[in-house]
N, C-alpha and C positions, 0 to 999 in steps of 0.2 A: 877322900872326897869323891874322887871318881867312882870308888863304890858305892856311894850313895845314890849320885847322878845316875848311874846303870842300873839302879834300882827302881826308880822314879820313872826313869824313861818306859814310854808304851813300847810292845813289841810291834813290828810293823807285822801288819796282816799280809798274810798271803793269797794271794789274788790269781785262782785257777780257773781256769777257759772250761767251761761245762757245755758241749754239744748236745742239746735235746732234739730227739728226732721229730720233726716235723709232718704230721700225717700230710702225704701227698691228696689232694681234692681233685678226687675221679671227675669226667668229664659227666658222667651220669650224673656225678652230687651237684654236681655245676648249673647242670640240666635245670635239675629239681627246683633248686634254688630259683635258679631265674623265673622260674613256671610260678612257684610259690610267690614270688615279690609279683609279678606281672599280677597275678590271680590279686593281690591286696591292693594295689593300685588299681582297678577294673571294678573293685568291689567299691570305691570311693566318689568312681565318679559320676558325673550326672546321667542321664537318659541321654540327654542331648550328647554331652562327649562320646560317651558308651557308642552313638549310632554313628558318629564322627569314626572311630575305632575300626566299625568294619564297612565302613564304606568302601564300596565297587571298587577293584584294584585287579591288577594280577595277577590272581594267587599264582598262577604255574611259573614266578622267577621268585618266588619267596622263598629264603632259606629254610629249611628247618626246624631254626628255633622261631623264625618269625611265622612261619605258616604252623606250629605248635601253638604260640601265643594268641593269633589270630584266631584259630580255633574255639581257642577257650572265651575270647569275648564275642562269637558267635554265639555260644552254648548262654551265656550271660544274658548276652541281647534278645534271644530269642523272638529275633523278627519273624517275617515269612521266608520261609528257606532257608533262613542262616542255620539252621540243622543239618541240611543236609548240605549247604559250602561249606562247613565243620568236618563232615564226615568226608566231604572230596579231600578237604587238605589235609588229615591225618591219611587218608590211603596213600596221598602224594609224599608225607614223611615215611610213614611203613613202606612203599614200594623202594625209596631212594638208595640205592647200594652206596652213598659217597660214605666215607667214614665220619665225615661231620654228622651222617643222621642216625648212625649208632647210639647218641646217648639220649635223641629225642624218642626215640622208638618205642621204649617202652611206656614212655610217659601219654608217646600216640596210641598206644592200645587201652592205656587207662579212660583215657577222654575219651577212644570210640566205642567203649563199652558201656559207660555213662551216657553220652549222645543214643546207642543203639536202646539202652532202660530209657532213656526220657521220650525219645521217639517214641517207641509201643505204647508209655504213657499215655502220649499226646494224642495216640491214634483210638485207644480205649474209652479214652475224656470221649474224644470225636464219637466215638460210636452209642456211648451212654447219652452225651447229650442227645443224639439222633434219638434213641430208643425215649428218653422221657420227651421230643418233641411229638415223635408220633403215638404216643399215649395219650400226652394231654388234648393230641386232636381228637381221636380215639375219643376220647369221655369227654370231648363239647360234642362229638356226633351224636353219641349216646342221651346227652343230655338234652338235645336239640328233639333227636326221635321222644325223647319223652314226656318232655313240654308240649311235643303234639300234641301225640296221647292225650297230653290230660287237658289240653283246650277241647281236643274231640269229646271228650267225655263230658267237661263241663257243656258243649254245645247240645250235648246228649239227652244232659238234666234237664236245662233249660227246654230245650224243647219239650220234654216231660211236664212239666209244671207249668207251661202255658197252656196246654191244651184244654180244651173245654170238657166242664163236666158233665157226664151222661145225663141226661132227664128221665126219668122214669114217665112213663105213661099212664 
């Protein structure tokens, strides 16, 4: 009977401890991360929050990550000057020797290489728009001298064809 029973009975499993290594998350990926989630929550919200974000503060006790972050929703906002407050506070994380701003650093040179192409952009727009304002002036002057011209010449005709005709004798 007890061979039967010993038969029947499950075997008990055996229940071994499995340590799987755990990748350690660099302080750079950490970085990255927070820049990236910051970047999608920035991307969500209104003009009005958006100008809430970089309102007048100051930048020179911001850490870091938060004078990184704040950059990037200068670059977003693209008021008057938040380009170039963008581009002060990433000098302020690239100059900082603390070891906190080791893992913002290279994320500050990506943004101010970004900022430094949008910049030239902005300054390029600036100079195109200038150049087709002063074209368009350019060709109403042209168009103005020409409209003279041609009232002068119709005054020209006219007086042509009123004058009286010769009599012969």
């Amino acid at each position: 009977m007890s061979l039967l029973l010993g038969a029947c009975a499950q075997p008990k499993p055996e229940i071994r401890e499995v340590r799987v290594p755990v990748p350690e998350v660099l302080p750079a990926d950490a970085a990255a991360r927070q820049l990236l989630a910051q970047h999608e929550r920035l991307l969500k919200l209104s003009a009005a929050e958006l100008g809430q974000e970089v309102a007048p503060r100051d930048d020179t006790k911001l850490t870091p990550a938060a004078a990184t972050q704040l950059a990037l929703a200068l670059a977003l906002h693209r008021g008057n000057g938040d380009l170039a407050r963008a581009q002060g506070l990433l000098d302020q994380v690239l100059r900082d020797p603390a070891p906190e701003a080791l893992p913002w650093q290279p994320l500050a040179r990506l943004l101010q290489g970004r900022l430094a192409e949008q910049r030239r952009l902005e300054e390029q727009i600036d100079k195109l728009n200038q150049q087709a304002r002063d074209s368009q002036r350019d060709n109403q002057r042209r168009l103005d001298q020409l409209n003279e011209k041609l009232e002068a010449l119709k005054a020209i005709e006219r007086s042509l064809n009123t004058r009286p005709a010769a009599t012969k004798p």
